[in-house]
C-alpha positions in Angstrom: -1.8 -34.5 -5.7 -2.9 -31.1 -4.9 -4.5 -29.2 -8.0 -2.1 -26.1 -6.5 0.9 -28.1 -6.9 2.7 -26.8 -9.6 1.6 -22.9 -8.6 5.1 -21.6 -8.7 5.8 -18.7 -6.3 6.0 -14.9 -7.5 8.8 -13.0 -6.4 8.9 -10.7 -3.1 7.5 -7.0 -4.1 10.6 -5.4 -2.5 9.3 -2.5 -0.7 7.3 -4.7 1.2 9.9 -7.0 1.8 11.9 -4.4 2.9 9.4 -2.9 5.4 8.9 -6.5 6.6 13.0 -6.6 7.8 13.0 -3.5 8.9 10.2 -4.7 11.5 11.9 -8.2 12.1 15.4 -6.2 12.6 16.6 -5.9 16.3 19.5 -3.5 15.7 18.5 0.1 17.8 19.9 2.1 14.9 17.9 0.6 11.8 16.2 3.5 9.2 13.6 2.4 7.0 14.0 5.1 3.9 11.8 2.1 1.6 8.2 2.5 2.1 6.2 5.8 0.2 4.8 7.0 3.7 5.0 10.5 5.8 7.0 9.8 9.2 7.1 12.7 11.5 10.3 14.1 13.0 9.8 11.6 15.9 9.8 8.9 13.1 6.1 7.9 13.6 3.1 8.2 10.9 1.0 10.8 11.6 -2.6 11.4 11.1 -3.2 14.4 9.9 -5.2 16.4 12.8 -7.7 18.1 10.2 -8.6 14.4 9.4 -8.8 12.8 12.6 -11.1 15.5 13.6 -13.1 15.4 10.7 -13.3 10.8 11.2 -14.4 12.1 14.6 -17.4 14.0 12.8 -18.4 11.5 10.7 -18.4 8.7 13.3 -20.9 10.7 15.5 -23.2 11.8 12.1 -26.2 9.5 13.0 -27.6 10.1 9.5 -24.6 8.4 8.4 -25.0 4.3 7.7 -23.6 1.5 5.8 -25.2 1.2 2.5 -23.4 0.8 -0.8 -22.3 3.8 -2.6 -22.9 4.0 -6.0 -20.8 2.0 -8.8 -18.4 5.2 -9.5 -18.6 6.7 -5.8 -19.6 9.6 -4.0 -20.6 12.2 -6.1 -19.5 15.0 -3.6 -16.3 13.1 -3.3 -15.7 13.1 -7.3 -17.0 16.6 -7.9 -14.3 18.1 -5.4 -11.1 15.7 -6.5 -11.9 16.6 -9.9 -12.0 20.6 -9.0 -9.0 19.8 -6.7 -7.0 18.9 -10.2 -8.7 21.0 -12.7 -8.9 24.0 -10.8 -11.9 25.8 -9.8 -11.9 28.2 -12.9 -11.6 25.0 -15.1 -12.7 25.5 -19.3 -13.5 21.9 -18.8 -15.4 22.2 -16.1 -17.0 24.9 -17.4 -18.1 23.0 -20.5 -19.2 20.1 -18.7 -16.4 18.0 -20.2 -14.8 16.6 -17.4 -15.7 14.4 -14.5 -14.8 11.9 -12.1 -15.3 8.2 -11.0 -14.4 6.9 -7.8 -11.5 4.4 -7.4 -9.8 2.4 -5.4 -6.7 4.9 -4.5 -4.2 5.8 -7.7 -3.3 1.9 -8.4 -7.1 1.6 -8.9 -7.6 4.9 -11.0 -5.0 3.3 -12.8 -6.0 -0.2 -13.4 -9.9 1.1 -14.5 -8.4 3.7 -16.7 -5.9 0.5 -18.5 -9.1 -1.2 -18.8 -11.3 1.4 -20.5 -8.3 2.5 -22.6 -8.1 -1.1 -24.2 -11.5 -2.7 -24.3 -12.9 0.8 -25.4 -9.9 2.9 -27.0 -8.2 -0.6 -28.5 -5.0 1.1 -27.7 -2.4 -1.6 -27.3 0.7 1.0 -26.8 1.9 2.3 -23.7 4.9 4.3 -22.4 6.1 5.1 -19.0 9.5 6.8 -17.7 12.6 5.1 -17.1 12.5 4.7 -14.5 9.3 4.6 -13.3 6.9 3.6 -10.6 7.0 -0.3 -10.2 2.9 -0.8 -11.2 2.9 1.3 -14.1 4.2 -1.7 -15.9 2.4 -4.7 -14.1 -0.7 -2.9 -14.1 -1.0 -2.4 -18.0 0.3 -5.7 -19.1 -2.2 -7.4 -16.6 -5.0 -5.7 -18.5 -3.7 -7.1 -21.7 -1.7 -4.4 -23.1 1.3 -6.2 -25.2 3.0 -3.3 -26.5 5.1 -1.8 -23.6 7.5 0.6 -24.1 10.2 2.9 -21.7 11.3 6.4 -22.7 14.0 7.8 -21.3 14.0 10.3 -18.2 16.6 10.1 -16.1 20.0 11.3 -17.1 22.7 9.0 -14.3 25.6 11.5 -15.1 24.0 15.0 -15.2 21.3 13.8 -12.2 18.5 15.6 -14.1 15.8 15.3 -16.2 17.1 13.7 -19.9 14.5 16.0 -21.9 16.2 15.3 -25.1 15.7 11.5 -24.8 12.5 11.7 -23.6 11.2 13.5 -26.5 13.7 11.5 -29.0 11.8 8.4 -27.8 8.6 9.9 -27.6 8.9 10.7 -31.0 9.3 7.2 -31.9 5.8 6.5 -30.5 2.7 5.8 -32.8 -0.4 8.0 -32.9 -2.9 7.5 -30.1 -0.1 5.6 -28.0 -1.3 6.2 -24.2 1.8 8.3 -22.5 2.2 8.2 -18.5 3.1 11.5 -17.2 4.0 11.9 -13.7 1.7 15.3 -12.7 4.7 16.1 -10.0 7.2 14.6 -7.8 8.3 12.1 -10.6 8.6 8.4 -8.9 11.3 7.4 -8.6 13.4 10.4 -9.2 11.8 13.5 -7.7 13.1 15.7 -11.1 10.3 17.5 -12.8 10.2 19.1 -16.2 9.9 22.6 -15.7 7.2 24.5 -17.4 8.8 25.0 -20.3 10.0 21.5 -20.6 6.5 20.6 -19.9 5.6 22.9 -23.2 8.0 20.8 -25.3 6.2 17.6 -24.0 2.9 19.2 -24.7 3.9 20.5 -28.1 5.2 17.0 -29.6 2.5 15.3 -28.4 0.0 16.8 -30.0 1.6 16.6 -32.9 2.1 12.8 -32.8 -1.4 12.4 -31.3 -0.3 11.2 -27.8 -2.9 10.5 -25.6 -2.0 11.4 -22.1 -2.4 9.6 -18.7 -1.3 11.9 -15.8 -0.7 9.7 -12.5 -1.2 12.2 -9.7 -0.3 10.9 -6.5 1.4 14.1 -4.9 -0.9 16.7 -5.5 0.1 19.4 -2.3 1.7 17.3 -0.9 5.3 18.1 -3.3 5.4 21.5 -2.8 2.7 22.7 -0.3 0.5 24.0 -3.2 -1.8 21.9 -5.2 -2.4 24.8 -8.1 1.5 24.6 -8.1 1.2 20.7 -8.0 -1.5 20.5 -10.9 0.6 23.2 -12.9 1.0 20.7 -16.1 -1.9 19.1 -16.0 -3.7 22.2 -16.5 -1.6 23.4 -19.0 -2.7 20.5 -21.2 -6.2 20.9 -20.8 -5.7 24.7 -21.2 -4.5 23.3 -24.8 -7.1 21.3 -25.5 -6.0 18.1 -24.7 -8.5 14.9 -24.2 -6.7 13.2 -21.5 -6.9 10.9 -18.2 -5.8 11.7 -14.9 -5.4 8.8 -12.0 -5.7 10.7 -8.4 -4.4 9.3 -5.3 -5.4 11.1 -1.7 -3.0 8.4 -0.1 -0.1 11.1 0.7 -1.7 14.2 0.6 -4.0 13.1 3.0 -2.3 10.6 5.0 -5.3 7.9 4.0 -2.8 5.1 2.9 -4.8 2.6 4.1 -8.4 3.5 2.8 -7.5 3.5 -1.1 -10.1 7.0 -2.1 -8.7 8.0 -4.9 -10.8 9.2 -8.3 -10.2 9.3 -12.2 -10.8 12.1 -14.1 -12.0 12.2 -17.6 -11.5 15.4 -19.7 -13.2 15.0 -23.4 -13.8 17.2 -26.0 -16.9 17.4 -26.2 -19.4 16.8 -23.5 -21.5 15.0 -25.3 -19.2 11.8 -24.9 -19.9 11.8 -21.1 -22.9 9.6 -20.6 -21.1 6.7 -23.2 -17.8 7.1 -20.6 -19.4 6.9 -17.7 -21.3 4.1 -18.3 -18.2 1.9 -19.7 -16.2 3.0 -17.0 -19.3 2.1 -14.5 -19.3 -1.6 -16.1 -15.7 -1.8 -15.6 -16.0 -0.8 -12.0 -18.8 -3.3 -12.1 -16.9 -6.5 -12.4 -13.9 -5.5 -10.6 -15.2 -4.4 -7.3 -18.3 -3.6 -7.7 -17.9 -0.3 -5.5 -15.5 1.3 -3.5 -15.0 2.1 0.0 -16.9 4.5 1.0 -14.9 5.8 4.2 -11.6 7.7 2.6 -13.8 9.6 0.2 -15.9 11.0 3.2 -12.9 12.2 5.2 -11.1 14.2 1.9 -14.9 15.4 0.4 -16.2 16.5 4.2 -12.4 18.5 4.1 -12.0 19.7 0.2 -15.9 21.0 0.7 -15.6 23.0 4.4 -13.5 26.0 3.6 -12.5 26.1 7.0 -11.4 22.7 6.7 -9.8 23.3 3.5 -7.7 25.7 5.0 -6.6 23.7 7.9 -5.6 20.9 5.2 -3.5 23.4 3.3 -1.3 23.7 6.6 -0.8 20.5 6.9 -0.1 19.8 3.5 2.9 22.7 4.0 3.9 21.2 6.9 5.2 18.0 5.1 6.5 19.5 2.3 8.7 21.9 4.3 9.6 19.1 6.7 10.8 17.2 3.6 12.9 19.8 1.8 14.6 20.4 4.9 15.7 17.2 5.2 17.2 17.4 1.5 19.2 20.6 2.8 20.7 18.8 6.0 21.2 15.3 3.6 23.0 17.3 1.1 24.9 19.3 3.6 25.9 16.7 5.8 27.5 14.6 3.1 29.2 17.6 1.2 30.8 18.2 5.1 32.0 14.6 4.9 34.0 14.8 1.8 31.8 12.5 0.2 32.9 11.8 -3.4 30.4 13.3 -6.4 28.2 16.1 -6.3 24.9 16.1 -4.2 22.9 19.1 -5.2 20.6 17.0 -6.7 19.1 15.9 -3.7 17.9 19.7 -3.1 17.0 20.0 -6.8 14.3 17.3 -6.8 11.0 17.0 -5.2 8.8 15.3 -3.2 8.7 12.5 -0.9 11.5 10.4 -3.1 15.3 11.1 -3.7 16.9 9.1 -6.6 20.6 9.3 -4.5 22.6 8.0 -7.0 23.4 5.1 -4.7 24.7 1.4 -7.4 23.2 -1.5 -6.0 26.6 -2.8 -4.4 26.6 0.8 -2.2 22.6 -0.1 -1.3 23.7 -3.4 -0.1 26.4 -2.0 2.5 23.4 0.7 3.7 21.6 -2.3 4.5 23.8 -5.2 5.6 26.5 -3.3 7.5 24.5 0.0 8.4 20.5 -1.4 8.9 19.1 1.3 6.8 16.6 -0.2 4.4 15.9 1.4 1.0 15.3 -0.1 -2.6 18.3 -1.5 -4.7 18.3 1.7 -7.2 19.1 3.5 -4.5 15.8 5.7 -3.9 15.2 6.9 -0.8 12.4 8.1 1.2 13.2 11.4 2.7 10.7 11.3 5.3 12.4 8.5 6.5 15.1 10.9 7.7 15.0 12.8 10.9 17.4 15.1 12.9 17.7 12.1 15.2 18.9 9.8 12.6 20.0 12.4 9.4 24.2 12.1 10.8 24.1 8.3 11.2 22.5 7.8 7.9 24.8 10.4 6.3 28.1 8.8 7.4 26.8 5.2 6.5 26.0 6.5 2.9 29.8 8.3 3.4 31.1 4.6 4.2 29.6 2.7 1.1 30.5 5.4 -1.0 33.7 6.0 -0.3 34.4 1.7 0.4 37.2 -0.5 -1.2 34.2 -2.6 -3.0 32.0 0.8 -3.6 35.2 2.6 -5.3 36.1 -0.5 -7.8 32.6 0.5 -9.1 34.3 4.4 -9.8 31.3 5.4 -7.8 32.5 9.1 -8.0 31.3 9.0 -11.8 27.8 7.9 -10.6 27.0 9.9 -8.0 
């Protein structure tokens, strides 16, 4: 017998899945609003020119080669993501109490921060959104954290932000628990505190003695402006906060595929920083060794060419506004159609993802009757919609809503 035999096997990671029937699917009108990628109008991915001019650049640098980079990355790389975040007229940067280590995109900023957070920290708490990003919880229990705990966030009947229960539950927390903060474009929901909300946030956690993790995987790429985008992290530096933030240049970029991402450390004191670094650098050590060196080339080549820089902050702006038009026409399209429930919320969140409202029953319609494919709690990617698509998906979501087995559910007091 096989020493494998009794491996049992894991369930399907549904946006993958997903993705994988949307390719296998025949049917000429099929949508794919799953997978957490830019699709142009045309419905293709698109490399942004700024970097496929810059790849062009570096492939012809002769004085360019192979070798390793070092365990935490490319300095050049780390310097600029960590300014991109910070902001050039950082306090923390300043004081030479913040840097950055390379990682393996925002899953791997992630992972090494878990790591150094338990074997160095010995924090054993952790809270995340309700709902959150998928990872956020496999990614911190497979480090060894034991203590996992959701706050709430997402209000179903008010489609907003549930402040009150966040900070209700929040509350509950015990000093030094780690907190997940979403910088911007909260995923799943696309609802962001405001300032002032963020102030509230800021204010009971440092009176509880919260320790913050920001994941920041839409930096510019929300609302066209990354000082915009970084607005709360800031903030909580600006107060003083020691604090984590996991980077990701996947979207913002377009680099899904070469994983550059960076963590950034802010401390108190910059004394602290050698002791870090070199945890963090064993860490790094036995999990990959040392990233890729490719990604980080591309986005510290652009982030350190003002020229370049400025050509990024188009395209940046060209997403965004791309995106937020498609919230007008969803929103419009389905308020012409009578749909039941109100859908202003689509235009009131942000980012690449809209939490529609959608129960699982109405998903199930979208994707068995209509061959548009998005996750069961009804998030949908908004670049997946198009003006040659954006009526077809609207009546579709018209249909299940308004459905003999969609009403049973009383859908109209869930949307």
């Amino acid at each position: 017998m096989s020493i494998y035999a009794d491996v049992k096997k894991g369930p399907a990671i549904e946006v993958f899945a997903l993705t994988q029937a949307f390719k296998d699917d025949s049917n000429p009108n099929k949508v794919n609003l799953s997978v957490g990628a830019y699709r142009t109008n045309e419905g293709q991915p698109w490399v942004l020119p700024v970097v496929r001019n810059t790849e062009k650049n570096i492939a012809s640098d002769e004085n360019i080669n192979h070798e390793y980079l070092p365990v935490t990355g490319l300095d050049t790389f780390t310097s600029a993501a960590t300014q991109l975040v910070l902001g050039a007229d950082s306090i923390a940067l300043k004081e030479k109490r913040a840097f950055g280590v390379q990682t393996i995109s925002g899953t791997g900023a992630l992972r090494v921060a878990a790591e150094f957070l338990y074997q160095q920290l010995k924090r054993n708490d952790v809270y995340y959104s309700n709902p959150t990003w998928e990872n956020h919880h496999k990614i911190f229990a497979d480090t060894g954290f034991t203590k996992l705990h959701s706050y709430r966030y997402w209000d179903q009947n008010k489609r907003q932000l549930d402040l009150k229960g966040m900070l209700a539950d929040l509350d509950q927390a015990v000093p030094g628990s780690v907190i997940i903060l979403h910088a911007c474009a909260h995923n799943p929901t696309g609802s962001d505190p405001t300032q002032e909300q963020w102030k509230e946030i800021a204010d009971l956690m440092e009176r509880k003695k919260l320790f913050p993790l920001f994941d920041s995987a839409y930096q510019g790429f929300a609302s066209g402006d990354p000082d915009r985008d970084a607005w709360a992290v800031r903030y909580f530096v600006d107060r003083g906060f020691e604090l984590f933030v996991c980077q990701s240049f996947a979207k913002n970029f377009g680099l899904y595929c070469e994983r550059a991402g960076n963590l950034t450390i802010v401390q108190k004191n910059g004394a602290t920083r050698d002791a870090i670094h070199s945890q963090l650098t064993l860490i790094i050590r036995g999990s990959y060794s040392n990233p890729p060196a490719y990604g980080a080339r591309i986005v510290s080549k652009v982030l350190n060419t003002p020229e370049l820089r400025q050509e990024w902050m188009g395209c940046i702006q060209s997403m965004s506004s791309r995106i937020r038009e498609m919230r007008q026409a969803l929103r419009s399209k389905l308020v012409e159609l009578g749909t039941p429930g109100t859908w202003d919320h689509i235009v009131n969140q942000i980012g690449m993802f809209s939490y529609t409202g959608l129960n699982e029953q109405q998903v199930r319609i979208l994707i068995d009757k209509y061959h548009i494919y998005l996750l069961k709690t009804g998030r949908i990617n908004m670049c997946g919609l198009n003006t040659g698509n954006i009526d077809y998906v609207a009546k579709a979501i018209h249909a299940a809503v308004t459905s003999g087995s969609a009403a049973s559910c009383h859908c109209e007091n869930k949307l």
